[in-house]
Every structure is written in structure tokens, then in C-alpha cells.
N, CA, C and O atoms as a DFTB+ gen file, in Angstrom:
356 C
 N C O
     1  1     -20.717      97.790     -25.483
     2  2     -20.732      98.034     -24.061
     3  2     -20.739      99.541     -23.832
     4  3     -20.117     100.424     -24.423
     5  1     -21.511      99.599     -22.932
     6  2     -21.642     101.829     -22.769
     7  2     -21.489     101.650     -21.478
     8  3     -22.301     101.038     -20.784
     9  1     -19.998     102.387     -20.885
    10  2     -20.080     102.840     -19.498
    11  2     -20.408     103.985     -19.385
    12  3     -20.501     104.743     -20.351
    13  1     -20.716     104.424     -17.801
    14  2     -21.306     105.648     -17.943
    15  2     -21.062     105.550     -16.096
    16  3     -21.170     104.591     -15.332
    17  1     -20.591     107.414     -15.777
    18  2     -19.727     107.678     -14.635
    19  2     -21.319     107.700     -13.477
    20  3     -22.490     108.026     -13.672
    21  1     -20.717     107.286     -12.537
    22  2     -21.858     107.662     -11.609
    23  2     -20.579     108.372     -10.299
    24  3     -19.378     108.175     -10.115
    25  1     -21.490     109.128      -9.707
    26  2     -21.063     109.860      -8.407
    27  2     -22.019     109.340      -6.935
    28  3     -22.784     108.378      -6.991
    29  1     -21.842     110.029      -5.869
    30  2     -22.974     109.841      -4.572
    31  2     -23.889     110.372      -5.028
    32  3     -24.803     110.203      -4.221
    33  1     -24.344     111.113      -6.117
    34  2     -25.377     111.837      -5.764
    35  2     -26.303     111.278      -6.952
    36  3     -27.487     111.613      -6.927
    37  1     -25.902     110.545      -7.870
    38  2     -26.559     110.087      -9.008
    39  2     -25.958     108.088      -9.088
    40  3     -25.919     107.275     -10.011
    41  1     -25.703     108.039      -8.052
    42  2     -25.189     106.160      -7.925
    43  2     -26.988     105.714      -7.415
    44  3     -27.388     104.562      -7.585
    45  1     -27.470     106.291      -7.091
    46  2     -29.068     105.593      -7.228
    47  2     -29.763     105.161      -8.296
    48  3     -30.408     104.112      -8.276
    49  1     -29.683     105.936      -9.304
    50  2     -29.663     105.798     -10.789
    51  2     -29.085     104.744     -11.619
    52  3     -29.564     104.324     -12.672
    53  1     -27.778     104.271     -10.924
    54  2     -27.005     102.651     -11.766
    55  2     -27.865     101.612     -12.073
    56  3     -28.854     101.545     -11.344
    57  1     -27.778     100.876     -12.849
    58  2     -28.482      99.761     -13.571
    59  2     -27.382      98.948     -13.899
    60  3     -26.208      99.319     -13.891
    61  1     -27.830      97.741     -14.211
    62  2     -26.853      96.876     -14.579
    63  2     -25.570      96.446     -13.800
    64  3     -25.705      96.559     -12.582
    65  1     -24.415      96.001     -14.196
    66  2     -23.088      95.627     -13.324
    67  2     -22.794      97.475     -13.210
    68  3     -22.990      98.467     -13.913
    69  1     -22.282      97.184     -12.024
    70  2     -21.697      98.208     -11.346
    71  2     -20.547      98.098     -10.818
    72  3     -20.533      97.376      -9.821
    73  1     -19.392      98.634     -11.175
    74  2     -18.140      98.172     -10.573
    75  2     -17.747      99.965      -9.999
    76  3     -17.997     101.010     -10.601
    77  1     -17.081      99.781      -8.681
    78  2     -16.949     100.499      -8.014
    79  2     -14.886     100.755      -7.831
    80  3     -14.167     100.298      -6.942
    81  1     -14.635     101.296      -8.580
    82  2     -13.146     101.145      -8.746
    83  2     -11.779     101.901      -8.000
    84  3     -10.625     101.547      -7.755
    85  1     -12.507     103.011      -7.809
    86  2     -11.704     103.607      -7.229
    87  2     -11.724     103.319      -5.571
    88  3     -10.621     103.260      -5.029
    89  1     -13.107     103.108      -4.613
    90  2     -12.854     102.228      -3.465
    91  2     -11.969     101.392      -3.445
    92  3     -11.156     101.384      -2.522
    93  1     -11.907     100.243      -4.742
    94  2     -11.498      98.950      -4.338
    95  2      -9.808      99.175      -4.432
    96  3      -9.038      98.497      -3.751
    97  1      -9.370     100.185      -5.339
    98  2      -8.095     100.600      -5.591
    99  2      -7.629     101.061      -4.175
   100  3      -6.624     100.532      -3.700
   101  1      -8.315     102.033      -3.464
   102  2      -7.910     102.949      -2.188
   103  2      -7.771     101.623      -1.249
   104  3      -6.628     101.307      -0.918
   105  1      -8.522     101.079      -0.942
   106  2      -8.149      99.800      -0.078
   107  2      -7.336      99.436      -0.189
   108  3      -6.573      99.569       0.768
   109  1      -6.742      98.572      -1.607
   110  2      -6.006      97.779      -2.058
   111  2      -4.753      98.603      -1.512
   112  3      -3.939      98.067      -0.760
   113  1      -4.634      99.961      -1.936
   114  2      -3.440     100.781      -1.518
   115  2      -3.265     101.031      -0.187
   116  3      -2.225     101.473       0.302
   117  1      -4.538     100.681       0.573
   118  2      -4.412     100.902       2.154
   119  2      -3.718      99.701       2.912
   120  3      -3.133      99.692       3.996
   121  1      -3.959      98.723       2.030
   122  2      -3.236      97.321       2.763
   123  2      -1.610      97.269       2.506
   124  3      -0.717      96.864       3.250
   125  1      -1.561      97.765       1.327
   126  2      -0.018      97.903       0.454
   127  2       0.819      98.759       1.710
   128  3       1.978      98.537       2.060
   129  1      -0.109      99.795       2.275
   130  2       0.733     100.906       3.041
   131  2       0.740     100.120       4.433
   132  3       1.731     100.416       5.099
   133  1      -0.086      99.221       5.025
   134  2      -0.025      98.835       6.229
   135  2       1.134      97.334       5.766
   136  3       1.738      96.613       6.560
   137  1       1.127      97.278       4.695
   138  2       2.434      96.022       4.680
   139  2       3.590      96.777       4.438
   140  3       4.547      96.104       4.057
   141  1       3.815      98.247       4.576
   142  2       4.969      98.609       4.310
   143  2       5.214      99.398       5.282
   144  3       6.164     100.177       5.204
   145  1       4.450      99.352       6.326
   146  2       4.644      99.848       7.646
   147  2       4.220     100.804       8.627
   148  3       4.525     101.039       9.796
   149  1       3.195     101.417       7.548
   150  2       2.331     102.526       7.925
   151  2       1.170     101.966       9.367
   152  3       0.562     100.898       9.428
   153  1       1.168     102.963      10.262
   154  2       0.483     102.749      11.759
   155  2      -0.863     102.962      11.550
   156  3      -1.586     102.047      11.942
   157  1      -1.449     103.996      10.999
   158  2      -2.740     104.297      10.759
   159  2      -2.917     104.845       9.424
   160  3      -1.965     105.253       8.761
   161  1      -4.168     104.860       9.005
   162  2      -5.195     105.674       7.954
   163  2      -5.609     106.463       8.567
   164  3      -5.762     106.225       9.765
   165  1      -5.944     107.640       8.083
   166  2      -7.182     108.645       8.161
   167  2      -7.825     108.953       7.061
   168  3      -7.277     109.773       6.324
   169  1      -9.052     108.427       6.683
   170  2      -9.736     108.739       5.027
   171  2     -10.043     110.233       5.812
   172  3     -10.166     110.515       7.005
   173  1     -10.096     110.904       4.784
   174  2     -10.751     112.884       4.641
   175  2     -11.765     112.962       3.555
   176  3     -11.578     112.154       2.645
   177  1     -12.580     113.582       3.462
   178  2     -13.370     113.889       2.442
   179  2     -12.965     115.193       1.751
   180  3     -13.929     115.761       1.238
   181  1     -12.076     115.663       1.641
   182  2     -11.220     116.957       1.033
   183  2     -10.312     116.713       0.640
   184  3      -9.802     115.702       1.123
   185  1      -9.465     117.508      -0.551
   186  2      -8.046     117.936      -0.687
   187  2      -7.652     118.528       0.312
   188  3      -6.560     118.184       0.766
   189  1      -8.403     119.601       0.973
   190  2      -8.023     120.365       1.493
   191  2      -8.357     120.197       3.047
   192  3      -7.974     121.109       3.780
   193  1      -8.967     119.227       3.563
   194  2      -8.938     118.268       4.174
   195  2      -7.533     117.406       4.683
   196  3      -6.828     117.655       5.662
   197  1      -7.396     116.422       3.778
   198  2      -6.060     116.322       3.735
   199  2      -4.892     116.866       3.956
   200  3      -4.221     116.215       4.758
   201  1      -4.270     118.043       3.451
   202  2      -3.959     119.332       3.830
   203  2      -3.461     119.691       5.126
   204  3      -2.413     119.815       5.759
   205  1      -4.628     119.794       5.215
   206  2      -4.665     120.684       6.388
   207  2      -4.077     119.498       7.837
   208  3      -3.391     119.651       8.847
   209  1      -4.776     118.397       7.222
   210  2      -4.255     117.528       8.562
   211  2      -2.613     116.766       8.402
   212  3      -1.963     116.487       9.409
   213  1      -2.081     116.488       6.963
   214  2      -0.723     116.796       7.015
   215  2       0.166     117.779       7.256
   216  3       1.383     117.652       7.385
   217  1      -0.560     118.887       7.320
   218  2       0.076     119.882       8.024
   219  2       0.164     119.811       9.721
   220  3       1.069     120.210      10.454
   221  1      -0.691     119.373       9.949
   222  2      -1.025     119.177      11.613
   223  2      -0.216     117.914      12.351
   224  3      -0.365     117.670      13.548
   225  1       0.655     117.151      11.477
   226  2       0.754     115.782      11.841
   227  2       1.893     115.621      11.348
   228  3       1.964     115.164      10.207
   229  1       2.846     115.886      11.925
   230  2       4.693     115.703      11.517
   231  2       4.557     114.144      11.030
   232  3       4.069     113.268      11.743
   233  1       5.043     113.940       9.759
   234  2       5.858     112.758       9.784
   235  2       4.758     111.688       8.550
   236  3       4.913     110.614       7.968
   237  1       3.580     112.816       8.633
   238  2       2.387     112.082       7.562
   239  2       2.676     111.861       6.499
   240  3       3.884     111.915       6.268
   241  1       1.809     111.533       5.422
   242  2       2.045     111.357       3.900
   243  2       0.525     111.690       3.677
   244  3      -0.454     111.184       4.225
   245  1       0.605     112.866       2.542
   246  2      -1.189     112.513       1.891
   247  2      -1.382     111.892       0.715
   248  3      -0.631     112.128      -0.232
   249  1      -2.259     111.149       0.633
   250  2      -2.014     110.093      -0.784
   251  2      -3.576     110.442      -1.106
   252  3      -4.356     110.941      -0.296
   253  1      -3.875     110.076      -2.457
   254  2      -5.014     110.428      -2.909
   255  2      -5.205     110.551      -4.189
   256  3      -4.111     110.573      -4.754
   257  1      -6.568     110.695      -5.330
   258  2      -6.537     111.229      -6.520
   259  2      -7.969     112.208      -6.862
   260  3      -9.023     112.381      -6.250
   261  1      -7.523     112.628      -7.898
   262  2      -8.968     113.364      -7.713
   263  2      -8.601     113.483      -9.689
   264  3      -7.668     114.145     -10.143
   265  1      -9.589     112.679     -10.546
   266  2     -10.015     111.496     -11.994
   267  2      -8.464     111.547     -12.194
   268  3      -7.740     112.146     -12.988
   269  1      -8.186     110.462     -10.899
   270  2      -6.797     109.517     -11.458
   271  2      -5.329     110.641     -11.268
   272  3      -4.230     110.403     -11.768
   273  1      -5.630     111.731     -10.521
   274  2      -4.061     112.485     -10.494
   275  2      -4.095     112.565      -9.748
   276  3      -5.240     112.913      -9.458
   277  1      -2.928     112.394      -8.115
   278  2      -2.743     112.810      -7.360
   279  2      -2.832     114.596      -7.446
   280  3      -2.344     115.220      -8.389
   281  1      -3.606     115.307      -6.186
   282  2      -3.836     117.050      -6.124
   283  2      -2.317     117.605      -5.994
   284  3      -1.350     116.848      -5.912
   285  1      -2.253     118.578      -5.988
   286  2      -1.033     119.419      -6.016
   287  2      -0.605     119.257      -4.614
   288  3      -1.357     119.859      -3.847
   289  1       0.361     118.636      -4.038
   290  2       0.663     118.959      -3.079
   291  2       0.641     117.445      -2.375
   292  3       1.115     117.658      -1.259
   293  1       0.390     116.308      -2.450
   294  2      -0.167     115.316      -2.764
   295  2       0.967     114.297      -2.467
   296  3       1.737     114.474      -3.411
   297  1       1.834     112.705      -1.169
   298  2       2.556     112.615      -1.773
   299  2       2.666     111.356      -2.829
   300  3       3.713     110.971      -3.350
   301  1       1.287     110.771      -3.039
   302  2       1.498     109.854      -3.856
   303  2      -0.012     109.403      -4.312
   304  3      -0.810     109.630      -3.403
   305  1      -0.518     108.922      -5.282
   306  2      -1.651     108.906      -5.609
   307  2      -2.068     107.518      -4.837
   308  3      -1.469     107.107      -3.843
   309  1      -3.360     106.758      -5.543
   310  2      -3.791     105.531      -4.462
   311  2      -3.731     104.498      -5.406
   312  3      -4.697     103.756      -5.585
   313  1      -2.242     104.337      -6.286
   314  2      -1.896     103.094      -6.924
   315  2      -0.981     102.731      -5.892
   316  3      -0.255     103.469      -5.226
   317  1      -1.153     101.144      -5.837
   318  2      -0.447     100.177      -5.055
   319  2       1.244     100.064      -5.561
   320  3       2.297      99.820      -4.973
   321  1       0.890     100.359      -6.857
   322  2       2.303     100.277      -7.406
   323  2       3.606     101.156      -6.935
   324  3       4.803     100.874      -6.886
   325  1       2.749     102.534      -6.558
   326  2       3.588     103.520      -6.031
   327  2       3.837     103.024      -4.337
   328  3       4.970     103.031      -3.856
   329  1       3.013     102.740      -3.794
   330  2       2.846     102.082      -1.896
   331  2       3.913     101.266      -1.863
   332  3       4.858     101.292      -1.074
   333  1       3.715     100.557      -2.739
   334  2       4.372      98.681      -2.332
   335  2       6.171      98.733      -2.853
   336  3       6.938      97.784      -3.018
   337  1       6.420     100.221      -3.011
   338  2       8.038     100.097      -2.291
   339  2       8.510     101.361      -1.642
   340  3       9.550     101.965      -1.905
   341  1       7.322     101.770      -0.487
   342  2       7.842     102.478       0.112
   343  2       8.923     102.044       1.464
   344  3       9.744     101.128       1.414
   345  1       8.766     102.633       2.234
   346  2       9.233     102.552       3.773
   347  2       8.594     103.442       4.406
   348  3       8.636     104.660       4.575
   349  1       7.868     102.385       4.783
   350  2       6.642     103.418       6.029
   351  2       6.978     103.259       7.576
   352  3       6.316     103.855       8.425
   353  1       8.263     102.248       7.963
   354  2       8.447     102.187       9.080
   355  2       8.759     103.556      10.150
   356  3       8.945     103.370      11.352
């Protein structure tokens, strides 16, 4: 079996099964956070993105990874495992 990474800019190029993993993870962690009490999402297309709008927004959390580590500054990556015992009320 040969996997092989695709991005937006080269996912035109995929052949064969294609599994899309890190979407299905961020979801999965988005439902985890709305069963633990969280009011809204905001997806960002940045770290620094992110950032900037937890800075703007008393009371936020930025969650995220960038190949599987939450960024510096970050407060939890987008495993469910970490979500599903917070308190988001």
C-alpha cells in the first residue's frame, strides 16, 4: 500500500481511495465541543488568524493543528479526546 500526502493545491491529482482525515477529525471535535457546551465555531484559515480573533473575543478557546501539533499558543489541538472532557458551559 503507498500513501501519499495531498494538499488544495495538488488534491486534483488523487487517484484511487482518498480519505480525507483531518476534516473528518475537526468535525468530529466540533460536535465533541458543542456536546460540551460550546455556543459557536468560527473555522479561520490561519494560525494567526486564530490569534488574532482569540485575542478579540474574551472567553474563546483556539483549537487547531498544523501535521498533528497544536501551534504555539494554541488551547487544544482537534482530538476529540482532549474536547470530550472539557466544560464549555
Amino acid at each position: 500500500m503507498i500513501f501519499r500526502y495531498t494538499n488544495l493545491e495538488t488534491c486534483h491529482e488523487a487517484m484511487g481511495m482518498v480519505v480525507v482525515i483531518d476534516v473528518i477529525r475537526a468535525f468530529t471535535n466540533a460536535a465533541f465541543a458543542f456536546s460540551r457546551g460550546a455556543k459557536e465555531i468560527y473555522p479561520v484559515s490561519t494560525v494567526e488568524e486564530a490569534m488574532k480573533f482569540k485575542a478579540e473575543l474574551p472567553n474563546s478557546l483556539a483549537c487547531g493543528e498544523i501535521g498533528g501539533i497544536p501551534p504555539e499558543g494554541f488551547d487544544f489541538g482537534n482530538s476529540p479526546t482532549h474536547t470530550n472532557t472539557l466544560d464549555l458551559n
